[in-house]
ZADO-1210 file (C-alpha; in nm, 4 decimals, padded with zeros to 6 digits):
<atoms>
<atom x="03.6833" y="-02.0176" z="-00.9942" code="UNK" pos="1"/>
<atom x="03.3117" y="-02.1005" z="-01.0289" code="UNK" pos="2"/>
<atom x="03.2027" y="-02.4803" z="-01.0054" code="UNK" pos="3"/>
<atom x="03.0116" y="-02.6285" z="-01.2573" code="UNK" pos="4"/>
<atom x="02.6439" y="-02.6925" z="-01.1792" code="UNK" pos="5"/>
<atom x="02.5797" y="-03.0584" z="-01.3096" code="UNK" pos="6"/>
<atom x="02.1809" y="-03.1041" z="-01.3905" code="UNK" pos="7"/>
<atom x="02.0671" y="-03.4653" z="-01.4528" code="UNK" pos="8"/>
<atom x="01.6629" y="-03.4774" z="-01.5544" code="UNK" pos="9"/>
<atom x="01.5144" y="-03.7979" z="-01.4906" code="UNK" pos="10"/>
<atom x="01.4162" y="-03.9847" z="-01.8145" code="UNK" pos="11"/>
<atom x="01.0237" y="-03.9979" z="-01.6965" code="UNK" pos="12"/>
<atom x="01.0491" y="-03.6554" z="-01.5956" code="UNK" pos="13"/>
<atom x="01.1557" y="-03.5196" z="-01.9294" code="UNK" pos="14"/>
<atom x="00.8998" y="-03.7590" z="-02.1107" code="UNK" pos="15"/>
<atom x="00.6417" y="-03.5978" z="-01.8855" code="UNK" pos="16"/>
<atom x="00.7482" y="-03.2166" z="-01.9243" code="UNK" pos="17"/>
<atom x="00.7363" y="-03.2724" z="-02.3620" code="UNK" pos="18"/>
<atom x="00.3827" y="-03.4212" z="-02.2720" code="UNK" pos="19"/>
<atom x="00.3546" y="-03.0831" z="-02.1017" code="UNK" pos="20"/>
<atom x="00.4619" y="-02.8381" z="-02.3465" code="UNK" pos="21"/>
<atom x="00.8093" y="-02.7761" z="-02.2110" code="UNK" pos="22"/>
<atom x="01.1942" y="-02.8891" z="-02.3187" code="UNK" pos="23"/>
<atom x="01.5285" y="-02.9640" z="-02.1699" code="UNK" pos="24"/>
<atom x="01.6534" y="-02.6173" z="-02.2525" code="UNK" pos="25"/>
<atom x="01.4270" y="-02.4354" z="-02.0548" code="UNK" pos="26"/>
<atom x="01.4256" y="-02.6888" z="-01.7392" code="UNK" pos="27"/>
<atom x="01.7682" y="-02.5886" z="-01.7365" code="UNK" pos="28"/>
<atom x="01.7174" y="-02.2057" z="-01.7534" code="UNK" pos="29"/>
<atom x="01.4481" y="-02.2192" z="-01.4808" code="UNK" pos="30"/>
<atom x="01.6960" y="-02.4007" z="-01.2000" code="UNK" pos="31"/>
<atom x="01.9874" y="-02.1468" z="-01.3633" code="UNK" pos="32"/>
<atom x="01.7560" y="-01.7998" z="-01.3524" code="UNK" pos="33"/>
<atom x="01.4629" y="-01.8972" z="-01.1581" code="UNK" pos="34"/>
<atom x="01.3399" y="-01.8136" z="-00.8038" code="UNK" pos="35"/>
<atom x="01.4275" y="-02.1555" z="-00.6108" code="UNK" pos="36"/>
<atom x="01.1786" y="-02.2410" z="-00.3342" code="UNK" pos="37"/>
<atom x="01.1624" y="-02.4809" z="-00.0650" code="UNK" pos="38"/>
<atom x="00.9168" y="-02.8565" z="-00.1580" code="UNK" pos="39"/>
<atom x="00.8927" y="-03.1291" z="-00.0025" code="UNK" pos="40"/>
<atom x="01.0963" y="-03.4292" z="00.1302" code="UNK" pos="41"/>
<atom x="01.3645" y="-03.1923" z="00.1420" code="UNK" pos="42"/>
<atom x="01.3782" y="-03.0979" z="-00.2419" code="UNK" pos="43"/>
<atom x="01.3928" y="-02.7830" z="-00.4196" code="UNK" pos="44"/>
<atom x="01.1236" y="-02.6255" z="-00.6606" code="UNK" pos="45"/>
<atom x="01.2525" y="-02.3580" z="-00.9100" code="UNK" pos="46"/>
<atom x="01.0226" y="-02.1388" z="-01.0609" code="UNK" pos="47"/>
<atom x="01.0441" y="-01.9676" z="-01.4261" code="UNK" pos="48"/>
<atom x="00.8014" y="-01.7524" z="-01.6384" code="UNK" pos="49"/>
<atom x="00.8274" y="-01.7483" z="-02.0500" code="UNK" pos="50"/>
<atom x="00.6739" y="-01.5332" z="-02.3041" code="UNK" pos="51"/>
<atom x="00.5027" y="-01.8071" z="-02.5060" code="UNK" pos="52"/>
<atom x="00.2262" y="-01.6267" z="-02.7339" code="UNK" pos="53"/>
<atom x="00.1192" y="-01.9498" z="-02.8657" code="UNK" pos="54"/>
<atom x="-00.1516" y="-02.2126" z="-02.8474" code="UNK" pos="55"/>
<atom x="-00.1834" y="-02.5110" z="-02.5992" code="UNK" pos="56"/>
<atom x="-00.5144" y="-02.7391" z="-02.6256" code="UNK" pos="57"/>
<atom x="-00.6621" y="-02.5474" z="-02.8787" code="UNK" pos="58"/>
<atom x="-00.6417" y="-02.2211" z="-02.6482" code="UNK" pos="59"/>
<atom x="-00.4337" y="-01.9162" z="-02.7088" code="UNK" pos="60"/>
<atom x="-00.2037" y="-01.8018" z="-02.4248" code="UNK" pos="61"/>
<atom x="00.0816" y="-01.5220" z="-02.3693" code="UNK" pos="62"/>
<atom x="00.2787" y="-01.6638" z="-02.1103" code="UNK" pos="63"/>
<atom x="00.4129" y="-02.0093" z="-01.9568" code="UNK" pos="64"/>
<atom x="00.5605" y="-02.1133" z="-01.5840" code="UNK" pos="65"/>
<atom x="00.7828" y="-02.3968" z="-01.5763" code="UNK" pos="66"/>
<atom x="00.7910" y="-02.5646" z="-01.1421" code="UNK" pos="67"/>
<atom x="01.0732" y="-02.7571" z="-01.1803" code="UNK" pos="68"/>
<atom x="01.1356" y="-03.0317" z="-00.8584" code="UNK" pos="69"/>
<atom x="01.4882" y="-03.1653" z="-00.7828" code="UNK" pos="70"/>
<atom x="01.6810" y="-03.3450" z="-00.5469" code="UNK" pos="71"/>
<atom x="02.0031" y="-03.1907" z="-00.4655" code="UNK" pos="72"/>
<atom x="02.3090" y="-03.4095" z="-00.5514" code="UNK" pos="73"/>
<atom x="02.6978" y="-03.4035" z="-00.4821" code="UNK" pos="74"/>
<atom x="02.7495" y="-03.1469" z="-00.7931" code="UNK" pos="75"/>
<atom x="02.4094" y="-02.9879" z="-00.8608" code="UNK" pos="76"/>
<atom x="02.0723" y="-03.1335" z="-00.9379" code="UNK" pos="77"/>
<atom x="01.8580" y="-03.4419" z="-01.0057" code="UNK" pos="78"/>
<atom x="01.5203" y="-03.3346" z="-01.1351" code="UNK" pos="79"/>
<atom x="01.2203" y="-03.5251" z="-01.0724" code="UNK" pos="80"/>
<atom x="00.9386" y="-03.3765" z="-01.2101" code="UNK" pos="81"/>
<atom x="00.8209" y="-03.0270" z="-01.4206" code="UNK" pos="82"/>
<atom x="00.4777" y="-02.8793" z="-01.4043" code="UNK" pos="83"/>
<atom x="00.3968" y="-02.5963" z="-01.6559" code="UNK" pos="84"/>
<atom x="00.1209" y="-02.3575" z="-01.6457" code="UNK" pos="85"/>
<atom x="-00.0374" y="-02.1576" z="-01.8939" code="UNK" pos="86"/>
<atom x="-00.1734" y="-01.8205" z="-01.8714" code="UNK" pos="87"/>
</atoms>
């Protein structure tokens, strides 16, 4: 039987990633389909590109990549920050 992954996003960090042009939804679906990578203190980055054809700051761009940070906890994750690109 598979164990449920539990993700808790840090309040601040999911202020900061609307700020950024990203949502819950896909923080989740870059830690569940992302490539994970190794950051520091010990954390993990997870790494996730979307088809966006849309505008950001007055700029048009096809595509998005969503870094997400987390601390690994008992049952899954405890993200700390997202960064999102646009290209």
């Amino acid at each position: 039987m598979a164990s449920i992954i539990q993700i808790d996003i840090d309040n601040h960090a999911l202020i900061r990633a609307q700020e950024r042009g990203t949502n819950e939804q896909e923080i989740r679906e870059t830690i569940f389909a992302g490539e994970q990578f190794s950051a520091k203190r010990g954390r993990a980055g997870f790494r996730k590109n979307f088809v966006y054809k849309g505008v950001w700051v007055e700029k048009y761009f096809e595509n998005k990549q969503l870094e997400v940070f987390a601390a690994r906890q008992e049952n899954g994750w405890y993200v700390i920050t997202v960064i999102t690109k646009f290209f």
